[in-house]
C-alpha positions in Angstrom: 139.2 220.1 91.3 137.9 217.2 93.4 139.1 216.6 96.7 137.8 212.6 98.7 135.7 214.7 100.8 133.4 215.5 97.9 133.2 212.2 96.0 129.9 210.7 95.6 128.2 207.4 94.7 126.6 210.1 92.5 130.1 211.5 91.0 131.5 207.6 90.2 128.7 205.6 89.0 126.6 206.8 85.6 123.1 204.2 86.1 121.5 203.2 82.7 118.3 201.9 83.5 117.1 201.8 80.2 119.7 199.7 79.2 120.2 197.5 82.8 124.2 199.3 82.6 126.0 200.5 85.3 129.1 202.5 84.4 132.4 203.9 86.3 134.0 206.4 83.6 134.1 203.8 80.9 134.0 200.4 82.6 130.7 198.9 83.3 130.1 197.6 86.5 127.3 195.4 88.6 126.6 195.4 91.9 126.6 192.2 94.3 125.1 191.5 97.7 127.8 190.5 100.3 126.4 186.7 101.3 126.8 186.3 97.5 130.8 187.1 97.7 130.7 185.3 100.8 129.7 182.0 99.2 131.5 182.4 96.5 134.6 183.0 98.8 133.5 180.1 100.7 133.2 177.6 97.7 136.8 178.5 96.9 138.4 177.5 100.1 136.6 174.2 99.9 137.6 173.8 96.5 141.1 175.5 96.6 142.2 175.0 100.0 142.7 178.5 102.2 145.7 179.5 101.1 145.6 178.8 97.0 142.3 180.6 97.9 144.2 183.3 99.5 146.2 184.0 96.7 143.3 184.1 94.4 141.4 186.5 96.1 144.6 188.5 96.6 145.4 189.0 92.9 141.7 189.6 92.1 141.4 193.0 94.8 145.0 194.0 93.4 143.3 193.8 89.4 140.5 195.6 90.7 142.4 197.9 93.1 144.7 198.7 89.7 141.9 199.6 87.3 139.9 201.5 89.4 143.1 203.7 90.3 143.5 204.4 86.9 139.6 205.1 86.0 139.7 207.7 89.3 142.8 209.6 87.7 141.2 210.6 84.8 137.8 211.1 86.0 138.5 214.1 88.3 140.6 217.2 88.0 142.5 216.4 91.5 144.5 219.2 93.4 147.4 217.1 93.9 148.2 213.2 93.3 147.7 212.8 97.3 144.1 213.4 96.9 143.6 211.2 94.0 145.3 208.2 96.6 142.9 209.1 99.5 140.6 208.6 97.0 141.1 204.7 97.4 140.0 204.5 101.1 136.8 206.6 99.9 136.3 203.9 97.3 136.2 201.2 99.5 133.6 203.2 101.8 131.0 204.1 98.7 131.2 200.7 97.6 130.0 199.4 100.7 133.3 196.8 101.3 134.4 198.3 104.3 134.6 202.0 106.0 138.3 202.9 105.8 139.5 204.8 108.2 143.3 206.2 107.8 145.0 206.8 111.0 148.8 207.5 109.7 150.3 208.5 106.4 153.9 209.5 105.1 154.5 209.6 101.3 157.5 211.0 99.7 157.3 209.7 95.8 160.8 211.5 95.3 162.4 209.7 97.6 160.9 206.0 97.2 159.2 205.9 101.0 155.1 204.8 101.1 153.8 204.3 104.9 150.4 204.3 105.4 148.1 202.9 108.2 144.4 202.5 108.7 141.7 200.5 110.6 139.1 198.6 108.1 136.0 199.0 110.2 132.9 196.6 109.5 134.8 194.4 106.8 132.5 192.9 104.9 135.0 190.0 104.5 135.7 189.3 107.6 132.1 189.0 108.8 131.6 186.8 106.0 134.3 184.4 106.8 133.2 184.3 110.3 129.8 183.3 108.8 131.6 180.1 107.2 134.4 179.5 109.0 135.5 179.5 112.7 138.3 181.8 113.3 141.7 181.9 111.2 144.8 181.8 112.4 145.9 184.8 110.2 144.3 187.7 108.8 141.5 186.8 106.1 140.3 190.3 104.8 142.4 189.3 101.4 140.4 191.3 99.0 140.7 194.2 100.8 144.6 193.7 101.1 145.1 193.2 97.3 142.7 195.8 96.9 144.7 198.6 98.6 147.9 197.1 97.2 147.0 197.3 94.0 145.4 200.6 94.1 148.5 202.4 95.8 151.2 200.8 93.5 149.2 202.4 90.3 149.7 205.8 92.5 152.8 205.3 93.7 154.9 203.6 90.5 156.3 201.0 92.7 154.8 197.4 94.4 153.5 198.6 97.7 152.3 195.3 99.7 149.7 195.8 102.7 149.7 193.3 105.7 146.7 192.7 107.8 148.7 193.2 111.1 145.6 192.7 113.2 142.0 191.0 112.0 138.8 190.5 113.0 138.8 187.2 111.1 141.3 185.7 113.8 139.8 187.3 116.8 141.3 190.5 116.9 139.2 193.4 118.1 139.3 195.3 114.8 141.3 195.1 111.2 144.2 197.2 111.2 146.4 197.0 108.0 149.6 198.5 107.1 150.8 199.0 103.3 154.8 200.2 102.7 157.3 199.2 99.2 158.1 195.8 99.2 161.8 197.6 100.3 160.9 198.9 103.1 159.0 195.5 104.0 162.2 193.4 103.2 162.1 189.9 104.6 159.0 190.4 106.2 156.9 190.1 103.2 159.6 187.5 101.2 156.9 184.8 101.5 153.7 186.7 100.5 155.2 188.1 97.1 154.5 184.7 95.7 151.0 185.6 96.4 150.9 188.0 93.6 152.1 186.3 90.8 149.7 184.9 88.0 148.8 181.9 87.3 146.8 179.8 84.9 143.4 178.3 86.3 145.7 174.9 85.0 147.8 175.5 87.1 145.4 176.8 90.0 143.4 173.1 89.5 146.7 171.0 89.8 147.9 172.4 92.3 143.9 172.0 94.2 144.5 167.9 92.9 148.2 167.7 94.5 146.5 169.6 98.0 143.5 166.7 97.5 146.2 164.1 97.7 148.2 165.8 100.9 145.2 166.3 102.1 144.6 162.4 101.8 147.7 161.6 103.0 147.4 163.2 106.3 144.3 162.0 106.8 145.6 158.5 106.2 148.6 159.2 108.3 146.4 160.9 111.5 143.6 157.6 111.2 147.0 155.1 111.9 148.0 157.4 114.3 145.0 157.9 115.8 144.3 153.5 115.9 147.7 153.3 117.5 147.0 155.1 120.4 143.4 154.3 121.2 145.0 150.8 121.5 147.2 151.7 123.8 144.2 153.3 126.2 142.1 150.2 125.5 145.6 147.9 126.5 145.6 149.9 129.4 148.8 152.0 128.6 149.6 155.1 130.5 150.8 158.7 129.2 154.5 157.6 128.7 153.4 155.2 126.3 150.7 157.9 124.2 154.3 160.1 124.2 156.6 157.7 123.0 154.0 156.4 120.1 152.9 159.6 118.9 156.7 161.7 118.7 157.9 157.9 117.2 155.1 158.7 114.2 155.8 162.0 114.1 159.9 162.1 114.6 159.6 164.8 116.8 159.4 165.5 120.8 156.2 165.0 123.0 155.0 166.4 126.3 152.1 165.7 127.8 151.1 168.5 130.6 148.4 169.2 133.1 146.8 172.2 133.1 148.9 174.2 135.1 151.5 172.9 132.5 153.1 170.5 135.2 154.7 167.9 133.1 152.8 164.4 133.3 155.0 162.8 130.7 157.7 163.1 127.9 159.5 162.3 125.0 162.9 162.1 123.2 164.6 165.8 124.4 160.6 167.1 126.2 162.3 166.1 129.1 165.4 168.2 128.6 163.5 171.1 127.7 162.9 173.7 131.1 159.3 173.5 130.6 157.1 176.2 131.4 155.1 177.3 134.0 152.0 179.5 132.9 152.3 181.8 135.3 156.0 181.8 135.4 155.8 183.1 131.4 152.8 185.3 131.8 154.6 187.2 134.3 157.7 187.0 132.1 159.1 190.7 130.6 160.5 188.9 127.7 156.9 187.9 126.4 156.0 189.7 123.5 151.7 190.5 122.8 151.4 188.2 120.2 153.2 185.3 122.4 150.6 186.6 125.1 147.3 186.6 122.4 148.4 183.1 121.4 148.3 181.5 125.2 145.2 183.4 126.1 143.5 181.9 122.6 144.6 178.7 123.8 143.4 178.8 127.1 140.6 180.7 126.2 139.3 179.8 122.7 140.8 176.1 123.0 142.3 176.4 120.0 145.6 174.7 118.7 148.3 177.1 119.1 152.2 177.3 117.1 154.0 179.2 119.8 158.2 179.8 120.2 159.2 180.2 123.7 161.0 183.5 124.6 164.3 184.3 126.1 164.9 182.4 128.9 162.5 179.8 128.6 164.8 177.6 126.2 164.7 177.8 122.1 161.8 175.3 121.0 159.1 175.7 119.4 155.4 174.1 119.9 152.9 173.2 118.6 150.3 173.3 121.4 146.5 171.0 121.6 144.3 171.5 124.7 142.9 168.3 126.5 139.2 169.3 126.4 137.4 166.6 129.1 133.8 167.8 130.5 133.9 171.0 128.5 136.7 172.3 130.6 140.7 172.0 129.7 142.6 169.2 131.8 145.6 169.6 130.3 147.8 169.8 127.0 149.6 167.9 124.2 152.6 169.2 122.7 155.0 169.1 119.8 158.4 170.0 119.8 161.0 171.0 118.0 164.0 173.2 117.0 162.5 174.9 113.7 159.3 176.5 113.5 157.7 175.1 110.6 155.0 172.3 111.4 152.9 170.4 108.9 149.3 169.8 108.8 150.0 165.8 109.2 151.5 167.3 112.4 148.5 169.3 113.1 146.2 166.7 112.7 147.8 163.7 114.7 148.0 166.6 117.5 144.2 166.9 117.6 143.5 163.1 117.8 146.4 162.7 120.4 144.2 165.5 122.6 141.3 163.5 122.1 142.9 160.3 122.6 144.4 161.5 125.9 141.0 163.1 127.1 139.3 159.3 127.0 142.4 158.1 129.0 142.0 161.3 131.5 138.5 160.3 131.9 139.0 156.7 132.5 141.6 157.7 134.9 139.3 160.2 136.4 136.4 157.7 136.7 138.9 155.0 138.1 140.1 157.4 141.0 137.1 158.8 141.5 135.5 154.9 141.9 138.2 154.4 144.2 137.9 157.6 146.5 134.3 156.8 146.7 134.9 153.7 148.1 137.6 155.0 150.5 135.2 157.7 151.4 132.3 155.5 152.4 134.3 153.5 154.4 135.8 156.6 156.0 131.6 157.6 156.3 131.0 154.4 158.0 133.4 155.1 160.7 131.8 158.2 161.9 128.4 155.9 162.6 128.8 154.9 166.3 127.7 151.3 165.7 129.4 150.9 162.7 131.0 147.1 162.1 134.5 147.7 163.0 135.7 144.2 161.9 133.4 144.9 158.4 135.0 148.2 157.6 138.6 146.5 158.6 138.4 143.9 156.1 137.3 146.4 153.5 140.6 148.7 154.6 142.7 146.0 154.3 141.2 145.0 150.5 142.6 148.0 149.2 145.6 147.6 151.0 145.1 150.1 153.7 147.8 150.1 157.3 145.1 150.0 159.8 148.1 149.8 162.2 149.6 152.9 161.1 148.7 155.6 163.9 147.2 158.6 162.0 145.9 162.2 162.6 142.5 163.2 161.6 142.2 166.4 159.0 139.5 168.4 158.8 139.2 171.3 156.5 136.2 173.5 157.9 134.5 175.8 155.0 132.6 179.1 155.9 130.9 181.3 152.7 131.2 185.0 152.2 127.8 186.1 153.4 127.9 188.7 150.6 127.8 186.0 147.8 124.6 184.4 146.2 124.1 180.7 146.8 125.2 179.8 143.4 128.7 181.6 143.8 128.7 179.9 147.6 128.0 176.4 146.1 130.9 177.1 143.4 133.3 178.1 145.8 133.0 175.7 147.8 132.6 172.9 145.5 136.0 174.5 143.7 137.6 174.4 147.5 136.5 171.1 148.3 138.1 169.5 144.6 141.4 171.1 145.3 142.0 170.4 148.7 140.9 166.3 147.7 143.3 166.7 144.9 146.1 168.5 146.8 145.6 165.5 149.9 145.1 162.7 147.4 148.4 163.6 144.9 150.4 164.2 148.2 150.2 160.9 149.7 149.9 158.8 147.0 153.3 160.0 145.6 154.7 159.3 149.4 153.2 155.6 148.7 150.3 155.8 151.0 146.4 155.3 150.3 144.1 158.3 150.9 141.2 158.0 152.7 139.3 161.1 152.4 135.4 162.1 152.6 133.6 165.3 152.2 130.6 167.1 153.5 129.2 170.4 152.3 131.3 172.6 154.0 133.8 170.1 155.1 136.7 168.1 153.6 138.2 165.2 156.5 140.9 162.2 155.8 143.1 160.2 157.6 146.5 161.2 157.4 149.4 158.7 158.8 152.0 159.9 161.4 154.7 158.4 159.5 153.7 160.4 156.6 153.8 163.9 158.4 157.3 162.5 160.0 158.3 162.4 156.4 158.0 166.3 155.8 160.5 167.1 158.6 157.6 169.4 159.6 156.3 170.0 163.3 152.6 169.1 162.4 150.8 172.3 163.0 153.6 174.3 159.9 152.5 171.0 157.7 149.1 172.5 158.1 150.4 175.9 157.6 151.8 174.4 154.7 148.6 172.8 152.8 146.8 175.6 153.3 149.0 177.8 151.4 148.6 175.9 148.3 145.2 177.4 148.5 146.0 181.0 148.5 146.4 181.3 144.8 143.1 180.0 144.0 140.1 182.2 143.7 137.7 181.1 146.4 136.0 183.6 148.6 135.7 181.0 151.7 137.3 181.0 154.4 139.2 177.4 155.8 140.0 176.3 159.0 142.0 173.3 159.1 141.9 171.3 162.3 144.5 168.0 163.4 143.2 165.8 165.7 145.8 164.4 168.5 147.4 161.3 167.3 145.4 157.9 167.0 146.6 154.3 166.3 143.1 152.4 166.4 140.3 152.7 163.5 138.0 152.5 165.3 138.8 155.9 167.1 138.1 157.6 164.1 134.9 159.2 165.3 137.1 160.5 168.6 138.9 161.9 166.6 136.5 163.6 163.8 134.2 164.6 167.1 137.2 166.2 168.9 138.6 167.5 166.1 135.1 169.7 164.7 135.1 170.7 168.8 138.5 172.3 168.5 137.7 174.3 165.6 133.9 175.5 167.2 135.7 176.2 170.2 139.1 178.5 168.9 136.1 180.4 166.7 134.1 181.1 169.9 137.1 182.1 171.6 138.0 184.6 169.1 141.1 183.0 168.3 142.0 183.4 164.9 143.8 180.6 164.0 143.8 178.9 160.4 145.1 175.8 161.9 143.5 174.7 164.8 145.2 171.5 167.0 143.5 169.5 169.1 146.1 169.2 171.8 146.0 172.6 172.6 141.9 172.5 174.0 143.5 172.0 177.3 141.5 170.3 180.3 138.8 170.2 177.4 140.3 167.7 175.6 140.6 165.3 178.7 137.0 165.7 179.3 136.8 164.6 175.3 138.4 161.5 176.2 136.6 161.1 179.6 135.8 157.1 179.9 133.2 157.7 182.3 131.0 160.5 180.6 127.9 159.9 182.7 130.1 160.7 185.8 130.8 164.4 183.6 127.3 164.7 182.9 126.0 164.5 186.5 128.3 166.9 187.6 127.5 169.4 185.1 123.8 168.8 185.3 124.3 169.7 189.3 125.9 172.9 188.5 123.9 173.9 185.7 120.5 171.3 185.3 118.1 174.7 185.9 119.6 176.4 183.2 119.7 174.0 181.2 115.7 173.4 181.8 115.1 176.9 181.4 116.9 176.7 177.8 114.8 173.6 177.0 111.5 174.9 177.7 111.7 178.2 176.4 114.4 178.3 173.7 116.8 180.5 175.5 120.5 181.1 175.4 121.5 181.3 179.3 124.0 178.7 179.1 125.5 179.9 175.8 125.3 183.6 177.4 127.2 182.5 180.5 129.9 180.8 178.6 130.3 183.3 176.5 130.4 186.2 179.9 133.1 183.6 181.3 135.0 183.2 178.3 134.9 187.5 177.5 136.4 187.7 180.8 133.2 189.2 182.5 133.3 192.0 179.9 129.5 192.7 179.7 130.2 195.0 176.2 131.9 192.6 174.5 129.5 189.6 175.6 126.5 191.7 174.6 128.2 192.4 170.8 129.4 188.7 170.5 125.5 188.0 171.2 124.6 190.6 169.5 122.3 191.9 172.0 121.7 195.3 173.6 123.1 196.3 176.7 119.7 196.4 179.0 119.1 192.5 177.3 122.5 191.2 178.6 122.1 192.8 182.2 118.5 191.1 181.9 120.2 187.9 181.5 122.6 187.8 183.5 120.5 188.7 186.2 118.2 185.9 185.4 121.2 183.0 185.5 122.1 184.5 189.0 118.3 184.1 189.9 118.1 180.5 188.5 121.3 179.5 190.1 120.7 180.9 193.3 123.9 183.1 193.3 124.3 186.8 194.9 127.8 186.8 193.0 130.8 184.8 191.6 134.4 183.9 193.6 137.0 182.3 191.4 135.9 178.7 192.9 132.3 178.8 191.8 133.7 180.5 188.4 135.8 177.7 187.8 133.0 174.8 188.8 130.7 176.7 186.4 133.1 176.9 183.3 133.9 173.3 184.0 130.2 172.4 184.0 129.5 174.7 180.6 132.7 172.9 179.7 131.5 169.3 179.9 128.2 170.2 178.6 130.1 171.7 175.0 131.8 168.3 174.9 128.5 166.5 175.1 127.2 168.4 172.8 123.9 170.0 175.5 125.9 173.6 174.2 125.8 174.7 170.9 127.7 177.6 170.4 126.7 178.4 166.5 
């Protein structure tokens, strides 16, 4: 008796050397390297097409899979058929195709029932496609398939079918196959028992001529529709154009999305569809793992994707192409329809379509981005106190800017996460600074206004117009609010502060504005106030001294209260003014000054009895307090504080 446990290269194979013969019981055998199966299996997908290749490579592993089941039967006295079936997997292991593992069996001959399950570890044939071929959309181990097929239908008297339910080969984490009757299967496996019928190498070569000419065909028919729409980019045609030419060639509907799958534009019934959000169907308990597999390989492996919508997200199905611009996705083309069957013409004027809108994304890209850097220089210019107002007008009004229009001045204010490294600072706050232009930028221009908007490192300022904010029906500080919640479901470890100026109606204010506006924000963050949106109306008497038309009058008064601190800072880099505000402002708490400086205890007393010193004081009534906060006051709005 022989038992799987105890088979050995040793017990199947009888080596001739003398005679350069290898033998299993009777049948002679050879031995192949793996890259030499591989090219071969490679040649006949060129030459055949993949899935008249399939179908080859099918029927020869169910051949071999037959005759080597019936060599094993009488070789070995077996304790019981079960073994001599086992036996396969074992086979497969020797032989160096593949180490079968068999995780779940349940055989009843007498009753007609075959289930057995199994993970093909290190498949030789899918390694070798992958050396070829980019990854399949199905399963590709199809030697191994027909192999086990053909060996368990010799055991088992009936047609037992295996499916490749999960492959390597199409970017699955291992091969895991399942083999039942073709009964049990039922209409699962109706269109792969064509698979294992024979047919003449005649027949095999006309049908490779006929797949030659389709193939030519769709070629032709992708090259029109691939000249059609470049024309239409080169015309200067938008998106609803690309859709209506390329579902007109293709008699089926379009939609063209962004990549958070916001529709940018339809065709035929696309618009009638309840299109899908990402997120929305992610999150969905309808969606099944391989509907979840597909999206992630097309948002991960930018790969066209067939995909039918589940339950409550309407009855289509698409045929999905990522828009690949600057080696990240933008957005994506779709096909659509009520059956699920698309053809390869279909496949292939999808692809160029993506391609075709990715040029017309870039151009658009280039065109806005053009514009924004014109906007944004002028909006630079501004900020330079000797700027040409009348110069910078003209420009406004060239690209049809309302210099009339009173307007607020935004400013977005960035701080890193200390913890990061530089390079995960700089991408944050690059990411930050792209989607707040974006979200500023789309808002206004579909309200029919022109966005003028800059950027700094860590900061992100525009001029938005009154009548624009009057539109939302939002007090202006819950507009704030509001913009800065579109941020919070984007991954950026920085922290914004968004500060509105008060209201303007001259241009050349701007710089008031921008000035009054960065003030606001330094001072809410010294004051431990913490506020996401900061306004500048609520500084109090430090926004009149902001807009003080006689600053030199300010200055003198200040430098009275405070001119020998401010010396003393000057010549040798000291913080007494900063210190004092900072006493004032904590409410004369000397802990909580001393931890906002971060000093020790001893240090602050030091200080503070060195500003008394310098400013000749024994102590401090509410009237000197109040000339001295003014003074520190005016001297933060002239910028003789710092405060960072």
């Amino acid at each position: 008796m022989k038992t799987e446990e105890q088979i050995s290269l040793k017990d199947l194979l009888s080596f001739q050397s003398s005679k350069g013969e290898i033998f299993l019981n009777d049948k002679r055998m050879i031995i192949s390297s793996a890259d030499a199966w591989g090219l071969l299996r490679k040649d006949l997908i060129a030459a055949l097409g993949m899935e008249r290749a399939k179908r080859f490579l099918l029927r020869h592993g169910w051949n071999s899979g037959v005759n080597d089941a019936r060599n094993l039967k009488g070789m070995f006295e077996w304790g019981s058929d079960l073994e001599w079936l086992l036996a396969g997997p074992q086979i497969h292991t020797l032989l160096g195709s593949v180490f079968s593992e068999v995780t779940k069996l349940d055989v009843n001959i007498e009753a007609g029932t075959f289930y057995l399950e199994g993970i093909w570890h290190h498949s030789y044939e899918a390694e070798q496609h992958l050396l070829h071929f980019p990854h399949h959309y199905q399963s590709v181990c199809y030697n191994l398939i027909g192999y086990a097929g053909g060996y368990s239908s010799e055991y088992f008297g009936k047609k037992i079918i295996y499916k490749e339910v999960e492959c390597i080969g199409k970017g699955d984490k291992q091969c895991r196959f399942i083999g039942k009757t073709v009964e049990e299967w039922g209409d699962e496996v109706a269109d792969e028992l064509v698979n294992y019928e024979e047919e003449s190498m005649a027949n095999e070569l006309d049908c490779a001529y006929r797949r030659i000419e389709k193939q030519k065909e769709t070629l032709n028919l992708g090259s029109k529709i691939h000249h059609k729409l470049t024309n239409i980019v080169l015309e200067g045609k938008g998106l609803d154009t690309l859709a209506k030419t390329l579902g007109e060639s293709l008699v089926c509907s379009v939609a063209i999305e962004n990549s958070n799958f916001d529709l940018l534009a339809s065709f035929a019934q696309a618009s009638e569809y309840p299109l899908f959000s990402l997120r929305a169907l992610l999150k969905s308990s309808n969606l099944q793992k391989e509907q979840r597999d597909m999206i992630n390989k097309l948002l991960e492996e930018r790969r066209t994707i067939k995909l039918t919508l589940p339950t409550g997200f309407g009855n289509e199905h698409r045929l999905i192409s990522p828009v690949i611009l600057r080696n990240q996705i933008f957005g994506f083309v779709s096909l659509i329809k009520n059956e699920a069957s698309f053809e390869e013409t279909e496949v292939v004027a999808l692809e160029r379509a993506a391609t075709v809108c990715a040029v017309h994304l870039y151009i658009e890209r280039n065109t806005i981005e053009t514009e924004q850097r014109m906007k944004g220089k002028l909006l630079d210019e501004l900020l330079n106190k000797e700027a040409d107002i009348s110069y910078i007008t003209k420009r406004l009004n060239y690209i049809g800017y309302n210099i009339s229009d009173p307007y607020y001045v935004v400013l977005f204010q960035f701080e890193d996460n200390k913890s990061q490294n530089v390079n995960e600072q700089k991408d944050d706050c690059t990411g930050i600074r792209n989607k707040i232009i974006n979200i500023l930028t789309t808002r206004l221009q579909q309200a029919g206004y022109h966005c003028l908007i800059s950027e700094k490192i860590d900061q992100v300022y525009s001029l938005v117009p009154l009548k624009f904010v009057q539109q939302q029906r939002l007090p202006i500080k819950q507009y704030g609010e509001y913009l800065l919640g579109q941020l919070s479901d984007y991954p950026f470890d920085v922290k914004v502060t968004l500060g509105i100026s008060n209201i303007y109606s001259d241009i050349s204010k701007f710089c008031q504005g921008y000035q009054e506006v960065n003030k606001a924000i330094e001072i809410a963050k010294i004051k431990q106030k913490n506020q996401q949106v900061v306004l500048s109306s609520e500084l109090g008497h430090v926004g009149l001294l902001l807009n003080a038309r006689n600053p030199e009058e300010l200055e003198s008064f200040a430098y009275g209260q405070l001119g020998q601190l401010f010396e003393y800072d000057q010549n040798n880099h000291a913080e007494l003014l900063k210190t004092l505000y900072i006493y004032i402002e904590s409410e004369h708490n000397l802990h909580k000054t001393a931890r906002i400086m971060n000093i020790s205890i001893s240090g602050m007393r030091y200080r503070l009895k060195r500003i008394m010193e310098l400013l000749d004081m024994e102590s401090m009534d509410s009237s000197r307090r109040f000339e001295l906060q003014l003074a520190l006051d005016i001297f933060l709005v002239l910028g003789k504080l710092e405060l960072d």
